[in-house]
DRENZAVEX-182313 format. One record per residue (C-alpha): z, x, y. Coordinates in Angstrom, 2 decimals. Each point is the difference from the previous one (the first is absolute). Layout:
<atoms>
> pz|px|py
> Z|X|Y
...
</atoms>
This chain:
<atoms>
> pz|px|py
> 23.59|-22.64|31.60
> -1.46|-3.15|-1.60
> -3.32|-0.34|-0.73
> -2.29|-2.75|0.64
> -4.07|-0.33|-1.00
> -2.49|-2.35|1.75
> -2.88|-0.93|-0.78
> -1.14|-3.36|1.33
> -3.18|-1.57|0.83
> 1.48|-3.00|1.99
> 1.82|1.74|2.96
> 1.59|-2.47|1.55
> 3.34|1.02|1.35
> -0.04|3.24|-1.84
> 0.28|1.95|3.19
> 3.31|-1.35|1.31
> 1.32|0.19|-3.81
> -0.93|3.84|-0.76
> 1.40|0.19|3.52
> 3.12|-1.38|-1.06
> 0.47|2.12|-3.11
> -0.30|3.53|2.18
> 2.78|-1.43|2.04
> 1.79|-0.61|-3.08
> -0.54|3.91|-1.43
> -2.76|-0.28|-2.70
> -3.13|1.61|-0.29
> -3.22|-1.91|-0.16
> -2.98|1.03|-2.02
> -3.21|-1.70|-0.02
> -3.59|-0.32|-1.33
> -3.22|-0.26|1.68
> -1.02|-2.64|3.27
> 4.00|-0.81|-0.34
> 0.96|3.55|0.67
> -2.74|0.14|2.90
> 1.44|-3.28|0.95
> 3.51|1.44|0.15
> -0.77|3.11|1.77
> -1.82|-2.72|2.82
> 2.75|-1.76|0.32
> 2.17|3.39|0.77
> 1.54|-0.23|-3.39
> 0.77|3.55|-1.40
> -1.04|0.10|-4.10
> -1.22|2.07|-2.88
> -3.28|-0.31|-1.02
> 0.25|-0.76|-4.11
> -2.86|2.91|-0.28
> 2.18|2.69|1.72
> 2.85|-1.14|-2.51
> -1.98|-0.24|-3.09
> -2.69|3.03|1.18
> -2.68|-2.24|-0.90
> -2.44|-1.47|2.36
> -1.70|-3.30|-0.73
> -2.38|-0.60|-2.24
> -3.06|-1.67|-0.52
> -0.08|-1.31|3.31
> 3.87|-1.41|0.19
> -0.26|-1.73|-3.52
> 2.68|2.82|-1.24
> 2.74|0.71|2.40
> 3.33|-0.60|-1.43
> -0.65|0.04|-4.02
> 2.21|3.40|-0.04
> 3.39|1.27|-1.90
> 1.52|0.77|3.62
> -0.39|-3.89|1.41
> 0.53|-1.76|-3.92
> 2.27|2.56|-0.88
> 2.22|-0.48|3.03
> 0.22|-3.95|-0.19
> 0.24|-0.15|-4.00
> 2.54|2.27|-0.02
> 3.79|-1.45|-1.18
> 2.77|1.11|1.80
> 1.62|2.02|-2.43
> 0.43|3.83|-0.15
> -2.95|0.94|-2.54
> -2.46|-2.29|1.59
> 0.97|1.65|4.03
> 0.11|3.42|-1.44
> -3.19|-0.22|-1.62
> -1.58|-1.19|2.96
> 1.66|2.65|1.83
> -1.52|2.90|-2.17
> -3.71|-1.60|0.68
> 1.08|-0.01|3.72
> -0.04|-3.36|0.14
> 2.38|-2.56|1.59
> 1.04|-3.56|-0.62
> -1.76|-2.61|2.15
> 2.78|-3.19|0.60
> -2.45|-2.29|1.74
> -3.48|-0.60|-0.75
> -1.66|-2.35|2.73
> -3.29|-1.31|-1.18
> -2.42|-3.11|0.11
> -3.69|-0.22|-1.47
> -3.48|0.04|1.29
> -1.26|-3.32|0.54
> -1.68|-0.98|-2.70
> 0.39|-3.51|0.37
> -0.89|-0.51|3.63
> -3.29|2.48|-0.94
> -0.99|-2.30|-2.83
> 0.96|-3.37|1.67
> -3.26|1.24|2.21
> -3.33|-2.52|-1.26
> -2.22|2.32|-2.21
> 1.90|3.45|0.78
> -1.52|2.88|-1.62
> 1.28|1.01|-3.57
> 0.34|3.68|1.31
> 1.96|-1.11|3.30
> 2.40|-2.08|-2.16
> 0.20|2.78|-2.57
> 1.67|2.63|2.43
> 2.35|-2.66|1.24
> 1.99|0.13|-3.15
> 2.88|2.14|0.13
> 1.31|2.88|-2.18
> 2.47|2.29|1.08
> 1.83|-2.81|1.75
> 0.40|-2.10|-2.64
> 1.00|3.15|-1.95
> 2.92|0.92|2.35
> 1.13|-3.47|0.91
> 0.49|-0.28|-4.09
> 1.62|3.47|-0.09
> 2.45|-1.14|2.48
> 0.71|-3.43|-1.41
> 0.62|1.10|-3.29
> 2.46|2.64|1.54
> 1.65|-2.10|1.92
> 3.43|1.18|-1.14
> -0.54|2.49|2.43
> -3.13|-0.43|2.30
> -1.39|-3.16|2.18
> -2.81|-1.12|-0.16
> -1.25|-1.67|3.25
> -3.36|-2.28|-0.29
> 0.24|-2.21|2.70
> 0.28|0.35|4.02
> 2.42|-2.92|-0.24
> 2.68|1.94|-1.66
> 0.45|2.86|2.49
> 2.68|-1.58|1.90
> 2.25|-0.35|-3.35
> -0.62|3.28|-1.08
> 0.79|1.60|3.61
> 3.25|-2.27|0.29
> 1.31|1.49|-3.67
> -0.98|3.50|1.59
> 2.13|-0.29|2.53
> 2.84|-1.66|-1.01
> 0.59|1.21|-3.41
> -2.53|2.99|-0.11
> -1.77|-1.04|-2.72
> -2.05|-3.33|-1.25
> 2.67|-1.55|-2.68
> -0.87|-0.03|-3.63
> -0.46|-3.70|0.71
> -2.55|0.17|2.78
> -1.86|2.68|-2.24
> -0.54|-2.23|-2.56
> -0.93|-2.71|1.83
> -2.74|2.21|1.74
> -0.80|1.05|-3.46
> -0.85|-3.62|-1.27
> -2.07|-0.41|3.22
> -1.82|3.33|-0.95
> -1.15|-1.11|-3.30
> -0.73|-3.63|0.79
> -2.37|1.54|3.10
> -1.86|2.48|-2.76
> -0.01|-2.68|-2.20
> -1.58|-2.11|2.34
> -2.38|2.59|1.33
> -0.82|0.56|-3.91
> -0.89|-3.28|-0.59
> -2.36|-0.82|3.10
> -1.91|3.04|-1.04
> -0.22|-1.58|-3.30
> -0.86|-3.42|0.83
> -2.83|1.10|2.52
> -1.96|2.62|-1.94
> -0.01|-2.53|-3.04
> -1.10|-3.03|2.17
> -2.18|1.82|2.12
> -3.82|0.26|0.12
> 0.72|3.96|-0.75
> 1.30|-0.81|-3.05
> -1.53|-0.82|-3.55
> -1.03|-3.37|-0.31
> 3.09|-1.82|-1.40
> 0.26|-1.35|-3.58
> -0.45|-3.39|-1.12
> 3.69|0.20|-2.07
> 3.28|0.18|1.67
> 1.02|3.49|0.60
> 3.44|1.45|-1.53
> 1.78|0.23|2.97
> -0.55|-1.07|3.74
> 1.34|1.47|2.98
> -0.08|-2.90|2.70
> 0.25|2.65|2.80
> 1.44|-2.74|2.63
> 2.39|0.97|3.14
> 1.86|-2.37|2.30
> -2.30|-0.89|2.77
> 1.14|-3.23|1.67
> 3.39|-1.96|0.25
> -0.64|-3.84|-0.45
> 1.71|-2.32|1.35
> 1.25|-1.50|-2.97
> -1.68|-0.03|-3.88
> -1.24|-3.78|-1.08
> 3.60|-1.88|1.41
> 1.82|1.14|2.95
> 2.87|1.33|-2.69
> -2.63|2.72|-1.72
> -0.07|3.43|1.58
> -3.76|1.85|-0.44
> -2.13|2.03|1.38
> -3.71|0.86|-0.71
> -0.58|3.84|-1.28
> -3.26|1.73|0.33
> -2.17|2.57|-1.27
> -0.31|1.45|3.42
> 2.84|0.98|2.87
> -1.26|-2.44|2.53
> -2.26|-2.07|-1.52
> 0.16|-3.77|0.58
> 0.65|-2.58|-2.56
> -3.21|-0.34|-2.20
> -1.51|2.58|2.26
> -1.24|-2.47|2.43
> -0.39|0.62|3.95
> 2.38|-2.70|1.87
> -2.09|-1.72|3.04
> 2.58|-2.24|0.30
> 2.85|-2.40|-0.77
> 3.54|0.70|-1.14
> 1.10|1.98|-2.49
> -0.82|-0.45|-3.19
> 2.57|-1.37|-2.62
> 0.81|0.23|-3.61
> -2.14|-3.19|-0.87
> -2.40|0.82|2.04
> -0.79|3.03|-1.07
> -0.07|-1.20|-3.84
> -2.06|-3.19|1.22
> -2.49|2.63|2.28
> -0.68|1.95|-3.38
> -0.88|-2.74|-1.79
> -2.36|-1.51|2.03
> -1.73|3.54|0.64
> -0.28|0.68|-3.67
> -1.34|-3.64|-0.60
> -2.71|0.25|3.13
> -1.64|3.66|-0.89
> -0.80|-1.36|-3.25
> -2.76|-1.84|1.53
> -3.18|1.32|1.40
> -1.22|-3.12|1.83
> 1.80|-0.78|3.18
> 3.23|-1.77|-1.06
> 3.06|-1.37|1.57
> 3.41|0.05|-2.05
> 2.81|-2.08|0.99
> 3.51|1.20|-1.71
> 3.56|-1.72|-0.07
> 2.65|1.45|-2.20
> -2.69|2.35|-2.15
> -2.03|-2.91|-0.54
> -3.48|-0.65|1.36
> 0.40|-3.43|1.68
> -3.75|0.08|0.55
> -3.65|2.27|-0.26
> -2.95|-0.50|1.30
> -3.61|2.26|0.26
> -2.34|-0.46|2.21
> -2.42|1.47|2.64
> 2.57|1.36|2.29
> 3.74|0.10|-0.55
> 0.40|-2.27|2.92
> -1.97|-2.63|-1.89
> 2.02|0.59|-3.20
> 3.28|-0.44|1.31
> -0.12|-3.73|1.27
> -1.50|-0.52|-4.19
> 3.24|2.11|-1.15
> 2.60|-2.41|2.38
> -1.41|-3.20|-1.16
> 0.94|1.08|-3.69
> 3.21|-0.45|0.98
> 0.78|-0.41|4.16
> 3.90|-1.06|-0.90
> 1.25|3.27|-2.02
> -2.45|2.01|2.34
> 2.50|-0.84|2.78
> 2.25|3.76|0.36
> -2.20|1.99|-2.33
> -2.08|3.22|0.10
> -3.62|-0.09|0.79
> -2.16|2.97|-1.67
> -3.92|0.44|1.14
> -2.38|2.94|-1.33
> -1.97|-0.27|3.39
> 1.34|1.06|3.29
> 1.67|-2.71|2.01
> -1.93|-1.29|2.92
> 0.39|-2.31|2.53
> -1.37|-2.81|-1.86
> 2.33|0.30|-2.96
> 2.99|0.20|2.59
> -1.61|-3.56|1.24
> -0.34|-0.93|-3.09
> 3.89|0.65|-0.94
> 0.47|-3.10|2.21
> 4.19|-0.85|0.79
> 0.54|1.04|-3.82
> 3.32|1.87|0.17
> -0.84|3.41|-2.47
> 2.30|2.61|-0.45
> -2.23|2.76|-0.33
> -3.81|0.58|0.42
> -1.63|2.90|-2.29
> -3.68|1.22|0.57
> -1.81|3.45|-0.38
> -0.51|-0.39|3.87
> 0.65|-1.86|2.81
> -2.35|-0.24|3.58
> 1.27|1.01|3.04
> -0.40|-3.85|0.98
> 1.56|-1.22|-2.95
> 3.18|2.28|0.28
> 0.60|-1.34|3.96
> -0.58|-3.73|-1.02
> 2.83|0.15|-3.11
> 2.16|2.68|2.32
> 0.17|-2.77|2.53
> 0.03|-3.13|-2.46
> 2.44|1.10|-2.68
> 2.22|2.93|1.10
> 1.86|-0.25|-2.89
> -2.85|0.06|-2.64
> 0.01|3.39|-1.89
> -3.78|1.35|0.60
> -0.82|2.39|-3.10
> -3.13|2.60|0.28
> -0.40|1.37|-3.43
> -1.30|3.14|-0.38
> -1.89|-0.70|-3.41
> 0.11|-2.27|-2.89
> 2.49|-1.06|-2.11
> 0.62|3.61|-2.32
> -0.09|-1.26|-4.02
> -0.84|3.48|-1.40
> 3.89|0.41|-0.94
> 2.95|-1.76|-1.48
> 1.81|-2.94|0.78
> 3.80|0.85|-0.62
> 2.98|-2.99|-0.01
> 3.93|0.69|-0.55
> 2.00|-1.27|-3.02
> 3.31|0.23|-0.36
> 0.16|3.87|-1.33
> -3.86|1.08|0.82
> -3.16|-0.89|0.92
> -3.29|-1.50|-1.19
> -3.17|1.75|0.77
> -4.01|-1.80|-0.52
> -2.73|0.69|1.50
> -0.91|-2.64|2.56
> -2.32|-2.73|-0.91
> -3.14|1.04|1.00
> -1.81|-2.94|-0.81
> -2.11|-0.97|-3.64
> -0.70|2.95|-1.83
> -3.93|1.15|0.45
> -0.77|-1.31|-3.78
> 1.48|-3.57|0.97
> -2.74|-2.75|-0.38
> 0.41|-3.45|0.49
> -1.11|-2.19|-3.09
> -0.34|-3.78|0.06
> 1.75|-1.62|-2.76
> -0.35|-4.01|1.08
> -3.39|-1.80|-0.99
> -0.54|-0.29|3.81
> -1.16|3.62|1.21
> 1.16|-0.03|4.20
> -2.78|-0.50|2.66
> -0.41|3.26|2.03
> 1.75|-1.63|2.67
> 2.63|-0.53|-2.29
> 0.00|3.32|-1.30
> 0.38|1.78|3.37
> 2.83|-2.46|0.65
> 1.56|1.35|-3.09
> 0.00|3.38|1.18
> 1.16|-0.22|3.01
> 3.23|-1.94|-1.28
> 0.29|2.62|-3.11
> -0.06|2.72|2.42
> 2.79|-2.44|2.43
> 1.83|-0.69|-2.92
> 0.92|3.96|-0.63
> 2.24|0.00|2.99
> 1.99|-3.06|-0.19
> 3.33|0.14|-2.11
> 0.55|-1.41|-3.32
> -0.76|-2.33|-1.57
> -3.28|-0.31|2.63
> -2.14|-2.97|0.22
> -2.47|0.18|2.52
> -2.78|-2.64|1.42
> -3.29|1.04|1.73
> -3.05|-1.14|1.74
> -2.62|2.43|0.41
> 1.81|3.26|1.34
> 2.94|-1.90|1.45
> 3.05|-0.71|-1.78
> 1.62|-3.96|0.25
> 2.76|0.23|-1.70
> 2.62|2.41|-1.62
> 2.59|-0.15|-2.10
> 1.67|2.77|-1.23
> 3.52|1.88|-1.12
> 1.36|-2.94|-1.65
> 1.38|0.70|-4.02
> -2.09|-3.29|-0.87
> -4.38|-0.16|0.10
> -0.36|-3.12|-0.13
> 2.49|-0.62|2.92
> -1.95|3.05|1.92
> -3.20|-2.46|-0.87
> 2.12|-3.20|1.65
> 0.72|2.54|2.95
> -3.76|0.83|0.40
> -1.15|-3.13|-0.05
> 2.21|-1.75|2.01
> -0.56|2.82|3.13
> -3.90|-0.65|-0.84
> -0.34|-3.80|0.37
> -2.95|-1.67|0.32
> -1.23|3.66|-0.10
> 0.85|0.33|-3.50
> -3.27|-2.00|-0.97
> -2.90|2.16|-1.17
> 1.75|3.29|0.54
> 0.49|3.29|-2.53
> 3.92|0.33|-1.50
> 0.84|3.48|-0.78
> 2.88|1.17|-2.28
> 1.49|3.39|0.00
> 0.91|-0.67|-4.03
> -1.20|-2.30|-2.40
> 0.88|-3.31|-0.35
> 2.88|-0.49|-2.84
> -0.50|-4.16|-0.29
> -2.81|-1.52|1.21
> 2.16|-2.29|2.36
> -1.14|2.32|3.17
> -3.66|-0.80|-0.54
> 0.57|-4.05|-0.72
> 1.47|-0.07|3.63
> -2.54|2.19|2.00
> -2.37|-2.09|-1.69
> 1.55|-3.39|1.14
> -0.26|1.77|3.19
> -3.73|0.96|-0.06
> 0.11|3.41|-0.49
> -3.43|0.31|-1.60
> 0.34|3.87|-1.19
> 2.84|2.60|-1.75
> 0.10|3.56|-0.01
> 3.01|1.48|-2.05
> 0.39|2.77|-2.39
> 0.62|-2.03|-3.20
> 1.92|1.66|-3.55
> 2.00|-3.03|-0.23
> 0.97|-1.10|-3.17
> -1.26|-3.49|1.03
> -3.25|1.13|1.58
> -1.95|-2.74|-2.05
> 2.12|-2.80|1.20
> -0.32|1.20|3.73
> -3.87|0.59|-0.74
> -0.30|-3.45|-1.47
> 1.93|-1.44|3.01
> -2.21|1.84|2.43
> -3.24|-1.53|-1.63
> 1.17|-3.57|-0.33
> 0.07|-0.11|3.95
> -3.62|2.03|-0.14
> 1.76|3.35|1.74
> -1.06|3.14|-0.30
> 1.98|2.91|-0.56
> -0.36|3.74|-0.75
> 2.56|2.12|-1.41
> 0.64|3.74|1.74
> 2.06|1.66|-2.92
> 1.67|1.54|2.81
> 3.20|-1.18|1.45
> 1.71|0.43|3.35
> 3.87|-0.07|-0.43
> 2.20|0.58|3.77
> 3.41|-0.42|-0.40
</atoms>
């Protein structure tokens, strides 16, 4: 008679399959809450204690770490590995039917215990689904509900799961401990539990990541994807859908940029973003006051783009959105009032509650042809940046706060980034172009008459001084930049013969 173990925490269908293999002749033997389960569901089985004469210990953390359960599934079907099993009184085990405790759907809980997350990771499963897949010459190894059908059909018609099916169900083993490895990996070294993380890149990162969603389509119609999370369920970039369609690729990448740009600033700020670029920011007392500043920066490219607040949305900033068409709104909250009026306005418009700011304690990884590149994100100027004028013409406090405002804008638009503010508004951006001085002309031009008296920031120095000759036809009347040019004296000199100021950061803001 063949023998089959289970031991599974997800139980779905496992009834009407152990059911299936009685009919079929075997004998069933099980471990713990699946044995109770079993006998429940009028399923006759042996109990693994009354086959290995070892009850559980320490409070079910040791149950089937024994020589009868291992030594029956490792064993190779050859006559000195049966007969020494035989003189231990043990017998072979042919299907081992197993799947994990959930330790990802424990830990995709906000701020679950260290000690609840701890006993959700799995031992003597793993250890017999890897016994079984690395025997699969002989033995199956079933991990998922999903596969029960197959394995039933191949009972019944041949009698036994082919040595092609077995293998197959032995890739699937390892990939699912593999996976189950790595999101143990990935969450005690990114979470709060954990030591704080180093500043250098560690050797080796385990990214932890399973298939959560099926997109549509990736950036063109023609581009499979998908998004993969951390957690079983969770939502793309963790946020709480009120409402809208579903997300897509672009969005999703245009959504996380916006989010990471908005929760870098404490003041309440609106963030407009098209294609990972800011189109337009603004600060101000409320959000819904900031966002008409962050449109006018630039109301043409605002026109299908993501809107980011760090304020919850009310009904005055869904007023304030006006007939603009937005593909997305993103804010920490929204008010009851404000969720009915965009519900009923724009039924299409994905409404994003995120749980918390944008995360920047970890790395930001990118795929090249044969690996990846890991950094850790950009978390703004270091704490020993300090701003030093270098222009004969120190900047006016006004001016200076203008200058921050557009050095901290200027971190979040793609290079080469030019960027034009007024107070704590931006007026015009240019940015991801492989020329600065045309990201100056693009600047400038989206500024207009705007461009006169207001603060140009530069996410790297200058290299000619050509940039600073036209924002100073234009009236830009101060420069913030990080300088190390070879020609800094020539864009210095250029900057004081039209009586600018500028300070250099030492600190530059690359995004490609």
């Amino acid at each position: 008679m063949p023998r089959a173990l289970i031991s599974v925490s997800d139980k779905t269908g496992i009834i009407e399959f152990s059911r299936e293999l009685i009919a079929l002749g075997w004998e069933l033997v099980a471990s713990g809450g699946t044995s109770v389960a079993l006998h429940a569901g009028g399923v006759p089985v042996t109990s693994v204690e009354s086959l290995t004469g070892q009850a559980e210990l320490l409070g079910g953390r040791v149950k089937t770490l024994h020589p009868a359960i291992h030594g029956g599934i490792l064993a190779r079907d050859t006559s000195a590995d049966l007969n020494e099993l035989a003189q231990h009184g043990y017998a072979p085990v042919s299907l081992v039917v197993c799947n994990l405790y959930p330790f990802r759907e424990t830990v995709a809980a906000v701020d679950v215990a260290l000690g609840n997350a701890i006993e959700q990771i799995d031992i003597g499963g793993v250890a017999l689904l890897r016994a079984a897949a690395k025997n699969f010459a002989r033995v199956t190894a079933l991990c998922d509900p999903a596969d029960y059908g197959a394995v039933i059909s191949a009972l019944k018609h041949d009698g036994a799961a082919s040595s092609q099916l077995r293998r197959e169900l032995a890739v699937k083993a390892f990939g699912y401990c593999r996976d189950y490895d790595s999101a143990i990996y990935a969450w005690l070294a990114d979470s709060d539990a954990a030591p704080a993380a180093h500043e250098a890149v560690p050797e080796s990162i385990s990214i932890g990541v399973r298939r959560s969603h099926e997109l549509r389509y990736g950036e063109n119609p023609h581009q499979a994807a998908a998004y993969y999370s951390r957690g079983a369920s969770q939502t793309p970039l963790g946020a709480q859908q009120l409402g809208g369609k579903q997300l897509s690729y672009n969005n999703i990448l245009d959504v996380d940029a916006a989010w990471r740009a908005v929760s870098s600033f404490a003041e309440p700020t609106a963030i407009i973003v098209k294609h990972l670029n800011p189109t337009g920011i603004a600060s101000a007392d409320t959000v819904a006051d900031a966002f008409p500043l962050a449109l006018a920066s630039d109301p043409l490219s605002a026109f299908g783009g993501i809107i980011a607040v760090n304020r919850a949305v009310d009904a005055e900033l869904a007023r304030a959105l006006g007939t603009l068409f937005i593909e997305g709104l993103i804010a920490p909250g929204f008010t009851d009032a404000a969720v009915d009026q965009l519900r009923s306005q724009r039924k299409n418009c994905r409404l994003l509650k995120m749980p918390r700011a944008f995360d920047d304690a970890g790395y930001e990884l990118r795929s090249v042809m044969g690996g990846l590149l890991a950094q850790r994100y950009d978390r703004g100027d270091p704490t020993e940046t300090q701003l030093t004028t270098v222009t004969r013409r120190a900047p006016t406090p006004a001016e200076l706060a203008s200058l921050r405002f557009a050095w901290r804008a200027a971190q979040h638009v793609k290079s080469n980034a030019i960027v034009l503010a007024r107070s704590q508004h931006t007026v015009g951006i240019g940015g991801g172009l492989p020329s600065r001085v045309d990201a100056a002309e693009l600047a400038i031009s989206k500024a207009g008459a705007e461009a006169k008296d207001a603060a140009l920031a530069s996410d790297a120095f200058f290299p000619f001084p050509d940039s600073i000759e036209r924002a100073a036809q234009a009236g830009v009347r101060c420069v913030i930049q990080p300088g190390g040019s070879i020609r800094d004296a020539q864009v210095i000199e250029a900057a004081d013969r039209y009586d600018m100021a500028m300070v250099f950061t030492r600190t530059r803001h690359f995004r490609h």
